[in-house]
KEDO-327757 format. One line per field, with one value per atom (N, C-alpha, C, CB): residue in three letters; atom name; x, y, z. Coordinates in steps of 0.2 Angstrom, whole numbers. Glycine has a CB too. Layout:
residuo [ALA|...]
atomo [CA|...]
px [X|...]
py [Y|...]
pz [Z|...]
end
This chain:
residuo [UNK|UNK|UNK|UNK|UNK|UNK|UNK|UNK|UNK|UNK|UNK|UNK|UNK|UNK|UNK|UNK|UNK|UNK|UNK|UNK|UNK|UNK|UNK|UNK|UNK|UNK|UNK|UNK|UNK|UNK|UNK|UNK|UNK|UNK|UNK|UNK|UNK|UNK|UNK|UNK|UNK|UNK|UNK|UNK|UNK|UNK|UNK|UNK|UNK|UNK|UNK|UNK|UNK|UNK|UNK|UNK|UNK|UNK|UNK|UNK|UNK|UNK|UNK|UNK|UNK|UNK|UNK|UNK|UNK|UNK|UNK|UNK|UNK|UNK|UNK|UNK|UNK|UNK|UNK|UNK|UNK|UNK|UNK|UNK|UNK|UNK|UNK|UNK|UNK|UNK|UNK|UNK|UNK|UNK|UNK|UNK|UNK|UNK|UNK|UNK|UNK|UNK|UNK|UNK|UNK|UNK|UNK|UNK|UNK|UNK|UNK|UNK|UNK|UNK|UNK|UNK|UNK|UNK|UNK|UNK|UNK|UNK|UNK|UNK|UNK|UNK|UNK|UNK|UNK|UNK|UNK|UNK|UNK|UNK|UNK|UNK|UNK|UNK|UNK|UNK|UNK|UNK|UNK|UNK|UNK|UNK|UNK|UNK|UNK|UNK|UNK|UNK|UNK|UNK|UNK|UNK|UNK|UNK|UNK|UNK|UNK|UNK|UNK|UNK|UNK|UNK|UNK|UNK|UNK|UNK|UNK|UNK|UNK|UNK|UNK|UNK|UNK|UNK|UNK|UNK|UNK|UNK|UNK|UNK|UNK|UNK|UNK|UNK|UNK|UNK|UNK|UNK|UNK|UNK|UNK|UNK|UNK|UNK|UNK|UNK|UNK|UNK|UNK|UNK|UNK|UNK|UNK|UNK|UNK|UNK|UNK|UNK|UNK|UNK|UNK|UNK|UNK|UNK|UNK|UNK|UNK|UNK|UNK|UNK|UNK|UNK|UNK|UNK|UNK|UNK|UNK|UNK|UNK|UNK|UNK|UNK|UNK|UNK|UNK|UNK|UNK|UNK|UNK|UNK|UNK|UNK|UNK|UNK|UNK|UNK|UNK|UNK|UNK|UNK|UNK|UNK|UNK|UNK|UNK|UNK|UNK|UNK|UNK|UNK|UNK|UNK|UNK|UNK|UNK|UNK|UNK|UNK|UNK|UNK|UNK|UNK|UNK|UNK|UNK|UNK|UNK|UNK|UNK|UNK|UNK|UNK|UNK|UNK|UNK|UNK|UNK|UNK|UNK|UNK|UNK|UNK|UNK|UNK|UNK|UNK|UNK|UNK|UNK|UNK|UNK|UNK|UNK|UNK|UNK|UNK|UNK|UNK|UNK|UNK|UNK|UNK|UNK|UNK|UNK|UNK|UNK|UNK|UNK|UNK|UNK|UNK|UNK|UNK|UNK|UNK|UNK|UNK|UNK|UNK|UNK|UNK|UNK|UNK|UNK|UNK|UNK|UNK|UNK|UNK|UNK|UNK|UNK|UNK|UNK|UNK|UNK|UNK|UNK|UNK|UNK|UNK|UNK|UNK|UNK|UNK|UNK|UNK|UNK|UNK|UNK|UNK|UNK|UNK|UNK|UNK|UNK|UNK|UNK|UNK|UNK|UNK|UNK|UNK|UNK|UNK|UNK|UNK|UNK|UNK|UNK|UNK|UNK|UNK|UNK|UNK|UNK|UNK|UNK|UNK|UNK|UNK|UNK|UNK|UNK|UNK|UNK|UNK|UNK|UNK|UNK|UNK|UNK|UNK|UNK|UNK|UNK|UNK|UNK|UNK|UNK|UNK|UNK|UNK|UNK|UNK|UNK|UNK|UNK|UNK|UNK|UNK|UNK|UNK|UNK|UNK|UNK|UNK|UNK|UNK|UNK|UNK|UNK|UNK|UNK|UNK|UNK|UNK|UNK|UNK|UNK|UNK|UNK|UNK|UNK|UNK|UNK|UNK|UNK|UNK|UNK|UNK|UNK|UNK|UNK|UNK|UNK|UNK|UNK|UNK|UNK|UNK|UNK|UNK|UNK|UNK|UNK|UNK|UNK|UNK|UNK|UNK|UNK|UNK|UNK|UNK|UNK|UNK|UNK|UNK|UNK|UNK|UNK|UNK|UNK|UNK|UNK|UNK|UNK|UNK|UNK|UNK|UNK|UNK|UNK|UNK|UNK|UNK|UNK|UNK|UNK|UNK|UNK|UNK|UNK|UNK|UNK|UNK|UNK|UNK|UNK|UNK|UNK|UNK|UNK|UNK|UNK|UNK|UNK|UNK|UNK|UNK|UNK|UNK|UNK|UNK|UNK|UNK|UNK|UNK|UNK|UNK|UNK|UNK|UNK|UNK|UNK|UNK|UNK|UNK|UNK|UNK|UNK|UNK|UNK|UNK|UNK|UNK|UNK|UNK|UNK|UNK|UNK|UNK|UNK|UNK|UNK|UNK|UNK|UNK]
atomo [N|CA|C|CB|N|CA|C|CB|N|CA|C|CB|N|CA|C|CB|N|CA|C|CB|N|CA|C|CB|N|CA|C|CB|N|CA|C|CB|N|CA|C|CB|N|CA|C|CB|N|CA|C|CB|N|CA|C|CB|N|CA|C|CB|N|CA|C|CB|N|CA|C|CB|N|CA|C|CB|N|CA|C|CB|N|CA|C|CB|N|CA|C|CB|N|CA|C|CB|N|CA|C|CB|N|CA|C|CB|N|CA|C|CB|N|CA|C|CB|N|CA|C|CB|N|CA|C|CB|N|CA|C|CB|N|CA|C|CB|N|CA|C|CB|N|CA|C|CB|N|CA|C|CB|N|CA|C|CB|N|CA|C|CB|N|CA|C|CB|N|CA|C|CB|N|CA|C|CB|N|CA|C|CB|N|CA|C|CB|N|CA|C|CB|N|CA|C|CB|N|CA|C|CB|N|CA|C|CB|N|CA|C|CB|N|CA|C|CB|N|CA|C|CB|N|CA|C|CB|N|CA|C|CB|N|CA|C|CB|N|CA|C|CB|N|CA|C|CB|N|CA|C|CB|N|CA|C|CB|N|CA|C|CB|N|CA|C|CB|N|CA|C|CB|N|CA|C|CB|N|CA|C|CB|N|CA|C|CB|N|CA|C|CB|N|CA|C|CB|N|CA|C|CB|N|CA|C|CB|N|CA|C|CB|N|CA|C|CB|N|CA|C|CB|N|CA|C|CB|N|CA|C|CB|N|CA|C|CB|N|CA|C|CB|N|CA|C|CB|N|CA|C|CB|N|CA|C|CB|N|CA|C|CB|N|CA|C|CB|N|CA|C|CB|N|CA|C|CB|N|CA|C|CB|N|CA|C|CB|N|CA|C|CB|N|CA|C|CB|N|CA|C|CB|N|CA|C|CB|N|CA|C|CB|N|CA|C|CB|N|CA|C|CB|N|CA|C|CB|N|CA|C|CB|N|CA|C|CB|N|CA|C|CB|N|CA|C|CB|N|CA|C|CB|N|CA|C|CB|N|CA|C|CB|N|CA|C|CB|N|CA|C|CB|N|CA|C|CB|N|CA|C|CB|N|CA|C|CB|N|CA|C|CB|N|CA|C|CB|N|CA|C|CB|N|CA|C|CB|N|CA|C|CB|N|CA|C|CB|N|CA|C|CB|N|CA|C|CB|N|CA|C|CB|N|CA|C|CB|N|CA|C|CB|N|CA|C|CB|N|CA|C|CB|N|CA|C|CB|N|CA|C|CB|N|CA|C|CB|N|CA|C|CB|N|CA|C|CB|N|CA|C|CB|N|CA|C|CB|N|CA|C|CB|N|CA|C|CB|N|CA|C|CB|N|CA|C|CB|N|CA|C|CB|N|CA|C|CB|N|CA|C|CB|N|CA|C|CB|N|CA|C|CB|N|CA|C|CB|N|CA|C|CB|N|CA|C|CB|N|CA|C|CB|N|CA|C|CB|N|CA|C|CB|N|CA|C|CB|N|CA|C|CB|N|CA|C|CB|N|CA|C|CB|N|CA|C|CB|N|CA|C|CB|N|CA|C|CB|N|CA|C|CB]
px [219|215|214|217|220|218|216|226|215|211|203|212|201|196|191|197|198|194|194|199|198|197|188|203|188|181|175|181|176|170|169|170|176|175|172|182|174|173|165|177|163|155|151|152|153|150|147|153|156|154|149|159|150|143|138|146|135|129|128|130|130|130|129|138|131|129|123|137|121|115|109|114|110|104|104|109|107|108|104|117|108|104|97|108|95|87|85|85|87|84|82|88|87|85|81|90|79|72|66|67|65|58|57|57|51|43|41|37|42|36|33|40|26|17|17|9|12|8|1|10|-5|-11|-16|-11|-19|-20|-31|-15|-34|-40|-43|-42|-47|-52|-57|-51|-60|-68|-69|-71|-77|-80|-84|-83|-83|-86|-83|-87|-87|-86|-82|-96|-84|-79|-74|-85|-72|-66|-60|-68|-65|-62|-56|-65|-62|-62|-57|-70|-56|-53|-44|-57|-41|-37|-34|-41|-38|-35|-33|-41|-38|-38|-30|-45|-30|-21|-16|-19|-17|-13|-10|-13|-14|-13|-12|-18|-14|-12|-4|-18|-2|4|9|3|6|11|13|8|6|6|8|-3|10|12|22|8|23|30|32|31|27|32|32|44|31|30|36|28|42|48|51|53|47|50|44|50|39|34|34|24|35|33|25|39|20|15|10|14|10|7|0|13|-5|-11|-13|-16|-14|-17|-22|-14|-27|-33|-34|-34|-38|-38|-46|-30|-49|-55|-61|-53|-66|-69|-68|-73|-62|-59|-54|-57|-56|-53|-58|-53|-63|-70|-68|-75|-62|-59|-54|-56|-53|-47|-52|-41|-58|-60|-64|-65|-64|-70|-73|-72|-80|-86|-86|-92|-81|-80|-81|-74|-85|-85|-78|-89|-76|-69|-64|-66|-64|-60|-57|-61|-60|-57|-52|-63|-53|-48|-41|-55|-43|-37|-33|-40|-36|-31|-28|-37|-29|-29|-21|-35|-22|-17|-10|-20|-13|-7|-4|-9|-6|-1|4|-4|0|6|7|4|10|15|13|20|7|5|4|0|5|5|0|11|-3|-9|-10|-13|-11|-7|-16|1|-17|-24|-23|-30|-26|-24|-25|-24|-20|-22|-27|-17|-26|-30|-36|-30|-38|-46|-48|-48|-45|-48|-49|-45|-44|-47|-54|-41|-52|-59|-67|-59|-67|-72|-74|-67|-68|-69|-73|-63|-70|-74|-82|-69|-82|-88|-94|-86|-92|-95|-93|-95|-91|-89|-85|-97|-83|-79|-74|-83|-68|-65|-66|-60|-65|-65|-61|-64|-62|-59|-56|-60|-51|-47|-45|-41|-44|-44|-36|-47|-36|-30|-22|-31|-17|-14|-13|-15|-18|-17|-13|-26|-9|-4|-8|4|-6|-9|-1|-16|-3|4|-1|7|2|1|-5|7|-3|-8|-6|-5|-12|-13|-8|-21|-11|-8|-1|-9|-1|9|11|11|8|10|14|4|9|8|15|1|16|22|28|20|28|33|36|32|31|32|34|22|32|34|43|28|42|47|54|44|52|58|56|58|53|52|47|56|39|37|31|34|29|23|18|20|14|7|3|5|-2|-8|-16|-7|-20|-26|-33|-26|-34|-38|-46|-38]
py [8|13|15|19|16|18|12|21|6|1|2|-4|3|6|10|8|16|24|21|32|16|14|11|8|7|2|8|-6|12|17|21|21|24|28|23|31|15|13|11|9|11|10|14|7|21|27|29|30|28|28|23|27|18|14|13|5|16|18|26|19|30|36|33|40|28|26|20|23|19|15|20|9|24|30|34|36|36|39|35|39|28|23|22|13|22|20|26|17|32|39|39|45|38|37|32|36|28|21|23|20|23|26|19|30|19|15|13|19|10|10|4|8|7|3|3|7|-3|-1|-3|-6|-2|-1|-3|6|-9|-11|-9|-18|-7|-5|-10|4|-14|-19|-20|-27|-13|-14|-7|-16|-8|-3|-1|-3|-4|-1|4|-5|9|17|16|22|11|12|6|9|4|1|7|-6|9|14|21|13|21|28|25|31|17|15|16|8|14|14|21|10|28|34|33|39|34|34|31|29|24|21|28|12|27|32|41|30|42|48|46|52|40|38|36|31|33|31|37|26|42|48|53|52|53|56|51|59|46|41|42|33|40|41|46|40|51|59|57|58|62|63|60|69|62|60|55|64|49|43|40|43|40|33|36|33|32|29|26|21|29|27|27|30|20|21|18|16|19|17|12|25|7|5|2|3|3|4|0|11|-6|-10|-14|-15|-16|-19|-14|-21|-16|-10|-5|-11|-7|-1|3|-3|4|10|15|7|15|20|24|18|21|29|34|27|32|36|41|29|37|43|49|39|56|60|62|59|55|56|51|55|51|46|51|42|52|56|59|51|54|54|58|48|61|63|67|64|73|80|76|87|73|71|66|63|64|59|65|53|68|74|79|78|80|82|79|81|72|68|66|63|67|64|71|65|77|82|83|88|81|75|71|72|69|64|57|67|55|50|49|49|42|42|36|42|36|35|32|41|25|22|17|17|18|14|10|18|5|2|3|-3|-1|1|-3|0|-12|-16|-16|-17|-11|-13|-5|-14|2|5|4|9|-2|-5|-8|-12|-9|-15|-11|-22|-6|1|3|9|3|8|4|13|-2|-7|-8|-15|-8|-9|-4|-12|1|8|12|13|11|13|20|16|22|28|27|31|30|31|34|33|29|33|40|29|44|48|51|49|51|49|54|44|57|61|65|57|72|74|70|81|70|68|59|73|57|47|44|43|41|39|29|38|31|25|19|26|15|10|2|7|-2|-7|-11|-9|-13|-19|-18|-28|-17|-15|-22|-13|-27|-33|-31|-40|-33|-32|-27|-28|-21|-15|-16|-11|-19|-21|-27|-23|-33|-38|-33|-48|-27|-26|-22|-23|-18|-13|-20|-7|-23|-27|-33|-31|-31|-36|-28|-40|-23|-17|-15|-10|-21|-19|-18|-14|-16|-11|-16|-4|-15|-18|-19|-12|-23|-23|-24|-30|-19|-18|-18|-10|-22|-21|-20|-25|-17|-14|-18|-9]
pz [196|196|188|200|186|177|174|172|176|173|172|176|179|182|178|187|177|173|168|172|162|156|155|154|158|159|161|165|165|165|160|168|157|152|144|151|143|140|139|141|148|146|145|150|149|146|138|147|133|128|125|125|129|124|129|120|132|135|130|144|129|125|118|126|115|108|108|103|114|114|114|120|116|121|114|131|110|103|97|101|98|91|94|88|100|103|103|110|102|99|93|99|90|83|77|81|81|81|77|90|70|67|67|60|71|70|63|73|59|51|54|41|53|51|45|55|42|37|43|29|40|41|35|42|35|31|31|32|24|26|21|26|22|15|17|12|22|23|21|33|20|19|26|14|29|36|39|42|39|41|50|42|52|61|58|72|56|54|50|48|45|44|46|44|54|56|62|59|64|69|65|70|61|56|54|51|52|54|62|53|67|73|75|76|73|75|72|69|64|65|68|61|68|74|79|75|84|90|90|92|84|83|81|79|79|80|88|75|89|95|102|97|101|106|106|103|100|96|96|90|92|90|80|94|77|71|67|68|70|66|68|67|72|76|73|84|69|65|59|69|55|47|47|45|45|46|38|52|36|28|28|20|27|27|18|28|19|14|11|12|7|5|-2|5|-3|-9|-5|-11|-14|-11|-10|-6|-5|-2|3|-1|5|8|5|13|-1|-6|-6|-14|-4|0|4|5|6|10|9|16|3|0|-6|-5|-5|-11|-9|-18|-12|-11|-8|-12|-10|-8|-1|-14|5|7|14|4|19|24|28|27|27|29|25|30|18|14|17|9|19|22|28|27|30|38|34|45|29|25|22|18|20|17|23|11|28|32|34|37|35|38|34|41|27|20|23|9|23|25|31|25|34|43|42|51|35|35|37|39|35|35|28|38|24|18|17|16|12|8|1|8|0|-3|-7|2|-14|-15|-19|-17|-20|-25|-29|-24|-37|-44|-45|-48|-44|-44|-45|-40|-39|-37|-41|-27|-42|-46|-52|-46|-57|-63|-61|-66|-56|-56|-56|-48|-51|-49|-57|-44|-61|-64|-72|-65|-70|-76|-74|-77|-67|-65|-64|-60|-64|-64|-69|-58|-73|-81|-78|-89|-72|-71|-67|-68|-68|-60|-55|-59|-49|-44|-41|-40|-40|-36|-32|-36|-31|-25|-22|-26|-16|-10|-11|-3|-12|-12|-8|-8|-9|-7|-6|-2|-9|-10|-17|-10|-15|-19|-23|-13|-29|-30|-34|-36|-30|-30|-35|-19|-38|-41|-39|-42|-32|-30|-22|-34|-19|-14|-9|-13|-9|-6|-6|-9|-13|-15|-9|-24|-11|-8|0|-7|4|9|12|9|9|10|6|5|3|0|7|-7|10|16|24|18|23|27|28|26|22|19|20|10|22|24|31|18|33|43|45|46|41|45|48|41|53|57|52|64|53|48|55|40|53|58|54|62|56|55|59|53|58|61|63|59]
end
């Protein structure tokens, strides 16, 4: 019988520290955007809010990244800007490339302007295998 109680008590505890570390599970996405098409776009926010409200905010890591022409969505005058800035503040993060802003801005003699709350990192790709290469899902939309 006290053998018995040992192995129940034994599997409880580790049913109790499985049920704890699979509580504790954050999800990281990256999300990857190089269109400028407005429903590619819109689809790619869309995940990420789906992927919070599915998870829970403190269970997903979710980083959007934008290089190319789909650096349109990070900026401004970008229909979508109020809703990006909306979502950098829910903890969705917003990552544009440096890259392609050299390149916007040699090419339109200006920078672009980029939407409260967006972070700009070296090289969008890079960005992307470097988020991958620390676990996170890559999704494209």
């Amino acid at each position: 019988m006290h053998k018995i109680l040992k192995q129940f008590t034994l599997a409880t505890i580790l049913f109790s520290i499985a049920s704890v570390s699979h509580a504790a599970t954050v999800h990281k996405v990256v999300i990857q955007v190089s269109s400028a098409d407005a429903l590619i776009q819109k689809i790619a926010l869309n995940n990420a809010v789906n992927l919070q409200k599915h998870y829970g905010v403190d269970n997903v890591k979710v980083e959007i990244v934008a290089y190319g022409p789909g650096l349109s969505l990070l900026t401004k005058n970008n229909k979508n800007s109020k809703r990006v800035e909306s979502l950098a503040v829910q903890e969705i993060t917003f990552s544009a490339c440096g890259n392609t802003i050299k390149k916007v801005t040699k090419k339109k003699g200006k920078k672009p302007v980029l939407t409260e709350g967006v972070k700009v990192v070296a090289a969008g790709v890079a960005r992307i295998i470097e988020l991958e290469e620390k676990g996170y899902s890559y999704i494209r939309p």
